[in-house]
TORVODREN-520758 format. One record per residue (C-alpha): residue number from 1; residue in one letter; x negated, y, z negated. Coordinates in steps of 0.02 Angstrom, whole numbers, padded with zeros to 5 digits. Layout:
BEGIN
PT,seq,type,x,y,z
PT,NUM,A,X,Y,Z
...
This chain:
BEGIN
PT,seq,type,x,y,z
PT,1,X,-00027,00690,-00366
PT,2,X,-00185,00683,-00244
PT,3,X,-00216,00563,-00110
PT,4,X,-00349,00488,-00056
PT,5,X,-00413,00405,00112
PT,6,X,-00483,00212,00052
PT,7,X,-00651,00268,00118
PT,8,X,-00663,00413,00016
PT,9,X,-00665,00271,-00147
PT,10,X,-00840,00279,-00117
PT,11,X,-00864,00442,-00204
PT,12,X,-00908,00461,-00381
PT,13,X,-00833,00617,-00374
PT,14,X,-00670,00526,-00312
PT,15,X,-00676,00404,-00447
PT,16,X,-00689,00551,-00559
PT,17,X,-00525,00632,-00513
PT,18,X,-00441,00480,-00492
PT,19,X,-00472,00432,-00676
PT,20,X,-00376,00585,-00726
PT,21,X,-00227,00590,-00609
PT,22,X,-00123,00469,-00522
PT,23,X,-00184,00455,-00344
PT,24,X,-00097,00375,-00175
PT,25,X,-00223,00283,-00066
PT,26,X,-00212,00291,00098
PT,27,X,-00268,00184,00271
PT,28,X,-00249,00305,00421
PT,29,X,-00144,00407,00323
PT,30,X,-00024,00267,00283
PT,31,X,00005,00236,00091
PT,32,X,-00068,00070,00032
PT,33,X,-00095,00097,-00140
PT,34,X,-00043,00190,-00301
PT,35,X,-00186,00226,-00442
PT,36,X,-00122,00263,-00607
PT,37,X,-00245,00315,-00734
PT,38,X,-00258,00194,-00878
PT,39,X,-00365,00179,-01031
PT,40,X,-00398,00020,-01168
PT,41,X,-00264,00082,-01271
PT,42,X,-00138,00104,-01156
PT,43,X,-00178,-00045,-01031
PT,44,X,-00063,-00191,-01079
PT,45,X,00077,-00072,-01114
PT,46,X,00047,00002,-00931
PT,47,X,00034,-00169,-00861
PT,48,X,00201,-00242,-00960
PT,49,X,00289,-00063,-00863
PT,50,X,00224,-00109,-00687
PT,51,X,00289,-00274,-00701
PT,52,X,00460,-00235,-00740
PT,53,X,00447,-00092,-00600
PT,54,X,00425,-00240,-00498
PT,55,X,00554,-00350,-00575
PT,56,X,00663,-00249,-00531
PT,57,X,00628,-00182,-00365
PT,58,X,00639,-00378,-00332
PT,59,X,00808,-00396,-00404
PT,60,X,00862,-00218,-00313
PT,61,X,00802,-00314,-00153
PT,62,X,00893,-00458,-00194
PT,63,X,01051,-00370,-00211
PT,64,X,01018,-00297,-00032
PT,65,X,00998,-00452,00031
PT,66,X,01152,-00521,-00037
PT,67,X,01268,-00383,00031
PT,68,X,01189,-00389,00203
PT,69,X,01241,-00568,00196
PT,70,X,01406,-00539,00121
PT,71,X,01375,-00649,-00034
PT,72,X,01397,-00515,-00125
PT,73,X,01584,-00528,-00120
PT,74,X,01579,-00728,-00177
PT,75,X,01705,-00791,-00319
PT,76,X,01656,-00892,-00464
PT,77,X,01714,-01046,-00397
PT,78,X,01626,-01009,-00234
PT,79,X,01480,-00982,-00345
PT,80,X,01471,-01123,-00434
PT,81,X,01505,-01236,-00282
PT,82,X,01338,-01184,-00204
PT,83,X,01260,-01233,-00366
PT,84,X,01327,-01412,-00372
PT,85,X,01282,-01435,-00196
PT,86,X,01097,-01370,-00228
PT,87,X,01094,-01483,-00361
PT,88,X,01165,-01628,-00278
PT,89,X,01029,-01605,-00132
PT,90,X,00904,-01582,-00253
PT,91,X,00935,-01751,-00334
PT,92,X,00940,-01833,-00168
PT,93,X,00777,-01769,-00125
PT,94,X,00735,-01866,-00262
PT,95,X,00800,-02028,-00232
């Protein structure tokens, strides 16, 4: 994997490399960006695989959050209290 400083995008030679191996982009040497080669006949397929990369880094995150909060560790009743009450305030909103 190469990386690349954003300002080098300029570069037809970068391009050229880039199109053939996946590539970090970088701001001040900071990663900002990942390029992935990708043709026509593997695009939507590529695209359908990010998005569940990032489904479920989102979820992952999720579960961090709960266990910093300690929700993690709720019953089932304690769940489905919350629920009523979120739906009970939602209705009233409502009203």
């Amino acid at each position: 994997m190469q990386f690349v400083a954003h300002t080098d995008l300029r570069s037809p030679k970068v391009w050229s490399r880039v199109q053939k191996e996946k590539a970090v982009v970088t701001n001040h040497g900071k990663p900002v960006a990942l390029v992935i080669p990708i043709n026509e006949a593997n695009f939507e397929e590529t695209l359908a695989q990010v998005n569940q990369m990032e489904s479920f880094q989102a979820l992952r995150d999720l579960q961090a959050q709960a266990k910093a909060a300690g929700t993690d560790r709720m019953t089932l009743d304690e769940i489905n209290h919350e629920i009523s009450a979120s739906r009970k305030e939602r209705r009233a909103r409502r009203s």
